[in-house]
Biopython code that builds the backbone (N, CA, C, O; Angstrom):
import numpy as np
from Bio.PDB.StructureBuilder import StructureBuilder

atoms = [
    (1, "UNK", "N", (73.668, 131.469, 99.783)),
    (1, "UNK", "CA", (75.110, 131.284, 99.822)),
    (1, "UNK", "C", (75.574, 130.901, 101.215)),
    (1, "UNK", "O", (76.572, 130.206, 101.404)),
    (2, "UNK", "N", (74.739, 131.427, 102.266)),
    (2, "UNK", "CA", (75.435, 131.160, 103.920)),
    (2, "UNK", "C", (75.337, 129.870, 104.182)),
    (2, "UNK", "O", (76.219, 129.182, 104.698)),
    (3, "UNK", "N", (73.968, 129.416, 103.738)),
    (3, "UNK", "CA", (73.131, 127.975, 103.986)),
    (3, "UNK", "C", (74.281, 126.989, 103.114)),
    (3, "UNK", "O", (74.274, 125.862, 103.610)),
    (4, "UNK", "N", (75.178, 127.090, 102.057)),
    (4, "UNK", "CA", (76.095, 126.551, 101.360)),
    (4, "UNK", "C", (77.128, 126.481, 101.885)),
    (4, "UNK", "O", (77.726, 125.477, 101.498)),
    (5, "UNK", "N", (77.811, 127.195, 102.779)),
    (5, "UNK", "CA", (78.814, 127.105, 103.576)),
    (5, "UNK", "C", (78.639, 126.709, 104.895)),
    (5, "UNK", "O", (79.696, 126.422, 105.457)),
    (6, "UNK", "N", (77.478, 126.590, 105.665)),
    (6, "UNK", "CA", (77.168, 126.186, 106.552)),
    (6, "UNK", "C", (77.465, 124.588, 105.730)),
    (6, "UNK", "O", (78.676, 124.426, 105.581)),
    (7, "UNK", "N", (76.697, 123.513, 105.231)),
    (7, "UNK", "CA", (76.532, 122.826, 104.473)),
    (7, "UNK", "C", (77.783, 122.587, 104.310)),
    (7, "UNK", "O", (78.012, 121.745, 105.179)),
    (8, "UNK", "N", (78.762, 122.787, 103.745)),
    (8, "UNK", "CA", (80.325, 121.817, 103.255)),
    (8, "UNK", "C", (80.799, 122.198, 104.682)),
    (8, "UNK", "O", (81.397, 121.232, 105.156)),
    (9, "UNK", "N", (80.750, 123.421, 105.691)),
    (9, "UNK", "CA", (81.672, 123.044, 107.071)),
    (9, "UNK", "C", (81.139, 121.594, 107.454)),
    (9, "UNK", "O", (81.833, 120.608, 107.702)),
    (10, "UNK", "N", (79.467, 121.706, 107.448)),
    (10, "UNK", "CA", (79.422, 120.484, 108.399)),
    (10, "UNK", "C", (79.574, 119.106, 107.830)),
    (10, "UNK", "O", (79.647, 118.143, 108.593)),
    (11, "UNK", "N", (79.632, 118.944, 106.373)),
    (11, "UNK", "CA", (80.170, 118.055, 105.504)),
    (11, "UNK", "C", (81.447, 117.418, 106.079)),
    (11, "UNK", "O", (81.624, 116.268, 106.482)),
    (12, "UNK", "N", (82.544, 118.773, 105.993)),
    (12, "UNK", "CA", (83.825, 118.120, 106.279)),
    (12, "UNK", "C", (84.077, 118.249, 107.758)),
    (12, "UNK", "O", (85.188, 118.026, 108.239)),
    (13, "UNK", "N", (83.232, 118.541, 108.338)),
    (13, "UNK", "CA", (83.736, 118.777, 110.340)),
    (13, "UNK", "C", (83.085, 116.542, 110.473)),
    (13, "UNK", "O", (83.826, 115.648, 110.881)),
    (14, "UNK", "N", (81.830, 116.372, 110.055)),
    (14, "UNK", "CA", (81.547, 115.266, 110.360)),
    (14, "UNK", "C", (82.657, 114.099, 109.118)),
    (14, "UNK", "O", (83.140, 113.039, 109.514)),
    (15, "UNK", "N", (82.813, 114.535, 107.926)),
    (15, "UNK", "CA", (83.947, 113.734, 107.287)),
    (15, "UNK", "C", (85.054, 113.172, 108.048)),
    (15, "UNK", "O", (85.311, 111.969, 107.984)),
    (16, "UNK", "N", (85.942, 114.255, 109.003)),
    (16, "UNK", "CA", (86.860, 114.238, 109.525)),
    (16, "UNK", "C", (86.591, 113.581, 110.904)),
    (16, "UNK", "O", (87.453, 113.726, 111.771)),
    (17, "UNK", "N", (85.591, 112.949, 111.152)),
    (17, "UNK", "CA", (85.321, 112.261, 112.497)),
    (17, "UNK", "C", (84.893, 110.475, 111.654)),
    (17, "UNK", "O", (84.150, 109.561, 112.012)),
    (18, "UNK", "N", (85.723, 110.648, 110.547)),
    (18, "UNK", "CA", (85.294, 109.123, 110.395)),
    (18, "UNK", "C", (86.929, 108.470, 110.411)),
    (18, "UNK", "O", (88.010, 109.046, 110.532)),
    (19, "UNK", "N", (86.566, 106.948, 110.223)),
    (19, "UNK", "CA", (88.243, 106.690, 110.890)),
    (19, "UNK", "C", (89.702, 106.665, 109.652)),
    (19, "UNK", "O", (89.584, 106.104, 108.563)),
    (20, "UNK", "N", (90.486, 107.091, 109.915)),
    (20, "UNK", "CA", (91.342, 107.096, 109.006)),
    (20, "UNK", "C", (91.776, 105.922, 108.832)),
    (20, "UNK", "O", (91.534, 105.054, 109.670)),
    (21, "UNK", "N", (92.758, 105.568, 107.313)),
    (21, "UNK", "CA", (93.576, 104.601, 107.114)),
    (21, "UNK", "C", (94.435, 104.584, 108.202)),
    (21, "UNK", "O", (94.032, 105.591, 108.784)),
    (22, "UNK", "N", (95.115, 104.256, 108.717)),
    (22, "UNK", "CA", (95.911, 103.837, 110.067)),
    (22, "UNK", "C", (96.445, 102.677, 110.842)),
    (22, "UNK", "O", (95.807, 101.634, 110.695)),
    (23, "UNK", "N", (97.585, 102.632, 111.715)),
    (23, "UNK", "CA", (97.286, 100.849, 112.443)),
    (23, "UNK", "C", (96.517, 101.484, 113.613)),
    (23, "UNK", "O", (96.464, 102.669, 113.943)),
    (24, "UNK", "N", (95.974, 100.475, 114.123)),
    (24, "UNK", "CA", (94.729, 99.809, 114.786)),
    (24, "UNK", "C", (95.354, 100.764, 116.042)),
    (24, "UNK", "O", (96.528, 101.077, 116.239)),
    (25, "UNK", "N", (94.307, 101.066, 116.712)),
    (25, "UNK", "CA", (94.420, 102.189, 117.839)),
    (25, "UNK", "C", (92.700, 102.294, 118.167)),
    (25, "UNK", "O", (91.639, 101.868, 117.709)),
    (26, "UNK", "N", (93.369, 103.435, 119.629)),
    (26, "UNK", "CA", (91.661, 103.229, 120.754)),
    (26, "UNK", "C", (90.873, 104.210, 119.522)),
    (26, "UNK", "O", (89.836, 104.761, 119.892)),
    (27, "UNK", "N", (91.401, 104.486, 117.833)),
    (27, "UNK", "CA", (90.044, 105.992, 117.446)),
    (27, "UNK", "C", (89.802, 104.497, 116.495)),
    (27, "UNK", "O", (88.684, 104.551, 115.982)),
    (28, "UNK", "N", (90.291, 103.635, 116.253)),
    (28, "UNK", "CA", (90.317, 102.149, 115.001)),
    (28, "UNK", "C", (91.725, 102.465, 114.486)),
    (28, "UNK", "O", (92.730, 103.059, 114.879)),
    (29, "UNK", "N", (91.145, 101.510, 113.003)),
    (29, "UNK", "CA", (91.986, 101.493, 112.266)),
    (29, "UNK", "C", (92.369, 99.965, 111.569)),
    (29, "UNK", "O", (91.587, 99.139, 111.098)),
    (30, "UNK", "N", (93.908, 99.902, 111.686)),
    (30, "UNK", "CA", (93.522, 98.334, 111.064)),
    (30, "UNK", "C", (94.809, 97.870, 111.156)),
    (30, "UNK", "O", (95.615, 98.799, 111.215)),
    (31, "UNK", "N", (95.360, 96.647, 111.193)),
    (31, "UNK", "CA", (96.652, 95.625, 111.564)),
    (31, "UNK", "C", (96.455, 94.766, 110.983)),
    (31, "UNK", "O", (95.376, 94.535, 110.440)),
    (32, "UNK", "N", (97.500, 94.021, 110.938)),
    (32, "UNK", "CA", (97.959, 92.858, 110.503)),
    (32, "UNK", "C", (98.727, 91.741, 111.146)),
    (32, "UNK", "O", (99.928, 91.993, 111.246)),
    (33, "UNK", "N", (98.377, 90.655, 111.577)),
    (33, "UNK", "CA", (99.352, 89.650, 112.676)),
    (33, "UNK", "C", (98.935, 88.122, 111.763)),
    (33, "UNK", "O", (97.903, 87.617, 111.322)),
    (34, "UNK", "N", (100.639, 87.718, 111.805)),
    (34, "UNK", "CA", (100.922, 86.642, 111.183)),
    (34, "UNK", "C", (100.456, 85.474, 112.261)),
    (34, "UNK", "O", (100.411, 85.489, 113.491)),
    (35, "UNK", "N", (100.145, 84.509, 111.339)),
    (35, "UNK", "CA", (99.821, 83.576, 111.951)),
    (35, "UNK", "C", (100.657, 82.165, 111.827)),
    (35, "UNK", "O", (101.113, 81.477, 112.740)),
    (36, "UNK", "N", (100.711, 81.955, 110.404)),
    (36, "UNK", "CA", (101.411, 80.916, 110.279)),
    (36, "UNK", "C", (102.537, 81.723, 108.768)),
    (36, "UNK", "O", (101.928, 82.493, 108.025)),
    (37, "UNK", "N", (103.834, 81.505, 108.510)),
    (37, "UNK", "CA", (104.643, 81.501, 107.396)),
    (37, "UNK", "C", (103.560, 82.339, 106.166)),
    (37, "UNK", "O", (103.908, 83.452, 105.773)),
    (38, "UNK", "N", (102.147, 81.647, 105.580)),
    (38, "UNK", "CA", (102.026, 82.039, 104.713)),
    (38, "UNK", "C", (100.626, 82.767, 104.816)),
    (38, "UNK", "O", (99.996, 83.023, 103.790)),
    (39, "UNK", "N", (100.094, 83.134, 106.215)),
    (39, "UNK", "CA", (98.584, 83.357, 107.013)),
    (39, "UNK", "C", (98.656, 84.255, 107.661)),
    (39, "UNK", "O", (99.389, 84.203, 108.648)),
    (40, "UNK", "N", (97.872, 85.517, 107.341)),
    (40, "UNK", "CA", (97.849, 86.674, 108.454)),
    (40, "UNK", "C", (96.531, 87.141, 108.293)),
    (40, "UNK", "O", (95.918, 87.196, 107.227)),
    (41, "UNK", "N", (96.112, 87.485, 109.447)),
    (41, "UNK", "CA", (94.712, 88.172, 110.024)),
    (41, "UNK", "C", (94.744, 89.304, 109.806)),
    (41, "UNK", "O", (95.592, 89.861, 110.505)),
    (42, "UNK", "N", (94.097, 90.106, 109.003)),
    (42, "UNK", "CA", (94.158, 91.698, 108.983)),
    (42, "UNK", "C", (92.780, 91.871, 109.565)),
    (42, "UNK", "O", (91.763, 91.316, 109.150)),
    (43, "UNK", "N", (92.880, 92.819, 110.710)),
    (43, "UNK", "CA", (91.671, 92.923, 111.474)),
    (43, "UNK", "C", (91.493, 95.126, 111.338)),
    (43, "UNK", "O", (92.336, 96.017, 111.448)),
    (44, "UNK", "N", (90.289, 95.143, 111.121)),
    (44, "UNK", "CA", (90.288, 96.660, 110.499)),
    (44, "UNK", "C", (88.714, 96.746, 111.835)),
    (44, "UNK", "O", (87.837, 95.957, 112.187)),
    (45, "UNK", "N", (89.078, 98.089, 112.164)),
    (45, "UNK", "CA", (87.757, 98.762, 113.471)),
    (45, "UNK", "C", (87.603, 100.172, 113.095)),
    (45, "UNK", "O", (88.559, 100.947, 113.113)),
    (46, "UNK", "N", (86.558, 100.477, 112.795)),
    (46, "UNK", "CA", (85.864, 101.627, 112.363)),
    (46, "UNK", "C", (85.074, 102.158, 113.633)),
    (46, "UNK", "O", (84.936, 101.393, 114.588)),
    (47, "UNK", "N", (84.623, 103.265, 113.671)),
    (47, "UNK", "CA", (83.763, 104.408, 114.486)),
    (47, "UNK", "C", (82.431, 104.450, 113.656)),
    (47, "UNK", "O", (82.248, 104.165, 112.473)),
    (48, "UNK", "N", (81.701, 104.813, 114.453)),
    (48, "UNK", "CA", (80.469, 104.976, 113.968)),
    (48, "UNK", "C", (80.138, 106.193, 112.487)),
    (48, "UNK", "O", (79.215, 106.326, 111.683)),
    (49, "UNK", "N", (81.129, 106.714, 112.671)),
    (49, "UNK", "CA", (81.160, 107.806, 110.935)),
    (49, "UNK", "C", (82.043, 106.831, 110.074)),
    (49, "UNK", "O", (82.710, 107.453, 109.247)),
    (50, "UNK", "N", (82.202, 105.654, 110.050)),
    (50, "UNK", "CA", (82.813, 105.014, 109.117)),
    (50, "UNK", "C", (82.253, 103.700, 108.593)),
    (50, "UNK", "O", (82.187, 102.666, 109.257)),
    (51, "UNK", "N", (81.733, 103.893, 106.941)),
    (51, "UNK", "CA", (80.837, 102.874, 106.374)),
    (51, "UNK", "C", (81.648, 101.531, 106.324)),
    (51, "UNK", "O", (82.842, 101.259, 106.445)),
    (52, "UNK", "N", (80.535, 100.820, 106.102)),
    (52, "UNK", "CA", (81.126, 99.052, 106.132)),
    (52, "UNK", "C", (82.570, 99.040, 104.623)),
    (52, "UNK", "O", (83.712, 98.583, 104.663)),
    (53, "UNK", "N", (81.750, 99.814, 103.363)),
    (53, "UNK", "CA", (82.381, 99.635, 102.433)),
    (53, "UNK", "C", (83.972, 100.499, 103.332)),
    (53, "UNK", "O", (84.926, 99.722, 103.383)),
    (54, "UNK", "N", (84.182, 101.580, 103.814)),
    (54, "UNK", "CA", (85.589, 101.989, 103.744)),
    (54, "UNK", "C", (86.441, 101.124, 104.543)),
    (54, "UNK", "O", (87.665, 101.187, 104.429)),
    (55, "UNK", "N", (85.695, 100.072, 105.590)),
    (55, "UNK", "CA", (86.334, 99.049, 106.082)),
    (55, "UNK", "C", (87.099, 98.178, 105.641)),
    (55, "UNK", "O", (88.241, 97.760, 105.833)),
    (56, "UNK", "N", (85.806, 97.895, 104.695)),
    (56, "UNK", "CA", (86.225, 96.602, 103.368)),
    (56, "UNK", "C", (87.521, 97.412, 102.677)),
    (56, "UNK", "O", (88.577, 96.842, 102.405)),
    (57, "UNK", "N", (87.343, 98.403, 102.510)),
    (57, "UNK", "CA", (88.797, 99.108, 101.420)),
    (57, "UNK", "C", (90.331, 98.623, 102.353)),
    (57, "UNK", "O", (91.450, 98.209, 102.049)),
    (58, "UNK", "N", (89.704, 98.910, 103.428)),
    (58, "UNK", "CA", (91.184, 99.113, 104.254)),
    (58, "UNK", "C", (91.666, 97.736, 104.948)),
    (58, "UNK", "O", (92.788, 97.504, 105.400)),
    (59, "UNK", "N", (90.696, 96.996, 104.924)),
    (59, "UNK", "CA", (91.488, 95.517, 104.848)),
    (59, "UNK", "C", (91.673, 95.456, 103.550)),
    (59, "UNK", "O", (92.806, 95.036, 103.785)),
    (60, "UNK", "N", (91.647, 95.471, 102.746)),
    (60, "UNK", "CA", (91.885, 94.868, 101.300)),
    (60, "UNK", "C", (93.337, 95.467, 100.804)),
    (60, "UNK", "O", (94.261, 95.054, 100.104)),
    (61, "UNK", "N", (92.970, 96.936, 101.712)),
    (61, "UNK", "CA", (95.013, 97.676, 101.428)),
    (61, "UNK", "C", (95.838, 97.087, 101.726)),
    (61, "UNK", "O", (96.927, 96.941, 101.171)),
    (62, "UNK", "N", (95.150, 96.335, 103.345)),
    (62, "UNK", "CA", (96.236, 96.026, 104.396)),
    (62, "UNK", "C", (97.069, 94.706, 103.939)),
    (62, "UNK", "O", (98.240, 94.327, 103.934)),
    (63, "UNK", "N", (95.466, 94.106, 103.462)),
    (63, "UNK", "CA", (96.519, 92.562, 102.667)),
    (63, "UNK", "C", (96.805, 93.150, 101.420)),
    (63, "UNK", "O", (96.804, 92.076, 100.818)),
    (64, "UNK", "N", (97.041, 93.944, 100.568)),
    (64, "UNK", "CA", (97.985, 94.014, 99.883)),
    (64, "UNK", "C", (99.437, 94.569, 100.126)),
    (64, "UNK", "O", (100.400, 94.090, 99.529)),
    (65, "UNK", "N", (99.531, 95.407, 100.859)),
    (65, "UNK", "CA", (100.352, 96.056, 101.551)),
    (65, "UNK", "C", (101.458, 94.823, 102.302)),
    (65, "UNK", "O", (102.668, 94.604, 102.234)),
    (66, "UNK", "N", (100.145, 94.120, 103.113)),
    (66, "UNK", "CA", (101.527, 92.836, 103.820)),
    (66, "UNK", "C", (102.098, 91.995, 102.655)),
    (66, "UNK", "O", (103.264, 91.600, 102.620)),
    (67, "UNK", "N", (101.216, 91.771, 101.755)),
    (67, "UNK", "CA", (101.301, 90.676, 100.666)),
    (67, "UNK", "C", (102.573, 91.073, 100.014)),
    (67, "UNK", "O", (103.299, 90.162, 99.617)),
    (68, "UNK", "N", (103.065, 92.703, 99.794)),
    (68, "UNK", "CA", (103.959, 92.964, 98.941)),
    (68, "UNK", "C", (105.254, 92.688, 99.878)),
    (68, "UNK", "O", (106.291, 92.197, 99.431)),
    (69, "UNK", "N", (104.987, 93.227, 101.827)),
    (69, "UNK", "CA", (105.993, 93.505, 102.128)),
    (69, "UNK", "C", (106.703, 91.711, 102.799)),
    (69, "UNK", "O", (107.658, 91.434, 103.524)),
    (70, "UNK", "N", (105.745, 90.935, 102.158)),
    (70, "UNK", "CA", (106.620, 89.559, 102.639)),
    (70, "UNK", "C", (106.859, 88.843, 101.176)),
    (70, "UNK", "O", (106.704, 87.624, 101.099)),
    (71, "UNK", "N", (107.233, 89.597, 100.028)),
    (71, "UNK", "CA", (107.547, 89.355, 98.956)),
    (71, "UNK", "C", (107.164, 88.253, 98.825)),
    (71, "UNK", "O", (107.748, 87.180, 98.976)),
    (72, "UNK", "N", (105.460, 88.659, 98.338)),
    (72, "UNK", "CA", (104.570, 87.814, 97.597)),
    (72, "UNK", "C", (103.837, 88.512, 96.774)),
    (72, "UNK", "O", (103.664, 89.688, 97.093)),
    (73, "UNK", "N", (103.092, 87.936, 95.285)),
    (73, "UNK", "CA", (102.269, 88.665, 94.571)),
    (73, "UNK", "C", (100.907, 89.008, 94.551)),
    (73, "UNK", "O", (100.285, 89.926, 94.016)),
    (74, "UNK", "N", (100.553, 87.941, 95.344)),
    (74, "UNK", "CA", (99.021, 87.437, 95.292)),
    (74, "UNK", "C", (98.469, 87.545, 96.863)),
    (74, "UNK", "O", (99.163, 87.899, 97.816)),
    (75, "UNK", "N", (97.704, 87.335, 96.893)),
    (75, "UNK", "CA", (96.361, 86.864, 98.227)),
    (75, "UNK", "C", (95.632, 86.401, 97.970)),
    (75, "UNK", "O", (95.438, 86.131, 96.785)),
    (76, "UNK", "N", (94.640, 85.968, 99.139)),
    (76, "UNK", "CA", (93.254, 85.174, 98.800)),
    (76, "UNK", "C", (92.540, 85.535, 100.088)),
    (76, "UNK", "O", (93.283, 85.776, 101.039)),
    (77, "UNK", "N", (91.132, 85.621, 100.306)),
    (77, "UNK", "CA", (90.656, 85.769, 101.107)),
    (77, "UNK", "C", (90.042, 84.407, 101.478)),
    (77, "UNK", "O", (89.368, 83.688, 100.741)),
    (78, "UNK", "N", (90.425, 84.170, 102.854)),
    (78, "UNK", "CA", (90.128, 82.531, 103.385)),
    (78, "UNK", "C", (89.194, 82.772, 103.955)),
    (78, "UNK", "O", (88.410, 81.836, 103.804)),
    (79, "UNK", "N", (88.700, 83.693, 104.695)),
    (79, "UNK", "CA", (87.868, 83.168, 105.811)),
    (79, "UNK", "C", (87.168, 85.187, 106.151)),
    (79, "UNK", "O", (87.947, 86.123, 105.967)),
    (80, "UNK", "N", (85.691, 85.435, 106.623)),
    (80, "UNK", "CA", (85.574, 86.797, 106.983)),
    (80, "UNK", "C", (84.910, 86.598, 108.301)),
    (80, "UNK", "O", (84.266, 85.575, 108.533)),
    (81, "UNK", "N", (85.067, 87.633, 109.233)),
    (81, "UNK", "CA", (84.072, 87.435, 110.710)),
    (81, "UNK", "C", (84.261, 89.358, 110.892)),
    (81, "UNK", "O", (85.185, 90.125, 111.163)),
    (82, "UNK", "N", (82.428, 89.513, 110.475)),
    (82, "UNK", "CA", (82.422, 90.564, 110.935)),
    (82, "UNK", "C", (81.945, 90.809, 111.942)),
    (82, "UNK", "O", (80.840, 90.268, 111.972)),
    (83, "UNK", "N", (82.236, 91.583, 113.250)),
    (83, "UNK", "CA", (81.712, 91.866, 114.674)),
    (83, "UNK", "C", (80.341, 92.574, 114.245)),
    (83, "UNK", "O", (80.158, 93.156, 113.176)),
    (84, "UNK", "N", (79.560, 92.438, 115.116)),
    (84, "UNK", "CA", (78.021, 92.496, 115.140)),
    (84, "UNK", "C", (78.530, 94.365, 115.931)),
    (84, "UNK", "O", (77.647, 95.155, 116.265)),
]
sb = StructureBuilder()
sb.init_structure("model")
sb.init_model(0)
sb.init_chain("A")
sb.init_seg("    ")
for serial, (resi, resn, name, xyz) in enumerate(atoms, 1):
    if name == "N":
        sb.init_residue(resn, " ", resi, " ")
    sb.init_atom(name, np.array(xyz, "f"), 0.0, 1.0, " ", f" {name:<3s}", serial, name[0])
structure = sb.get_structure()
């Protein structure tokens, strides 16, 4: 039973060191900057406790999120550059 609670503290002590949904800041996170009328860059930065897939989630929020708030329905993904 100790070895089980040892086990979920360190579960959620290292969970909580991965990067939150958020705008973009020195822990990550993620933004959005227009480029042209109908073109914006959502650029998302993770920490080393944060997988490629929760990256991918949180750009994919971010353009939906801008997509709704410049009253539009849709997106498309044009173009990807992931940093090495």
């Amino acid at each position: 039973m100790r070895v089980a609670v040892v086990v979920v503290c360190l579960g959620l002590a290292l969970g909580g060191c991965a990067t939150r949904y958020q705008e973009l800041g020195p822990t990550g996170g993620v933004t959005a900057a227009q480029i042209t009328d109908d073109l914006w860059r959502i650029t998302a930065r993770g920490n080393l406790y944060t997988d490629s897939g929760t990256i991918q989630d949180y750009v994919l929020l971010k353009a939906a999120e801008t997509t709704v708030a410049a009253g539009r329905t849709h997106f498309a993904i044009v173009g990807k550059h992931a940093a090495g």
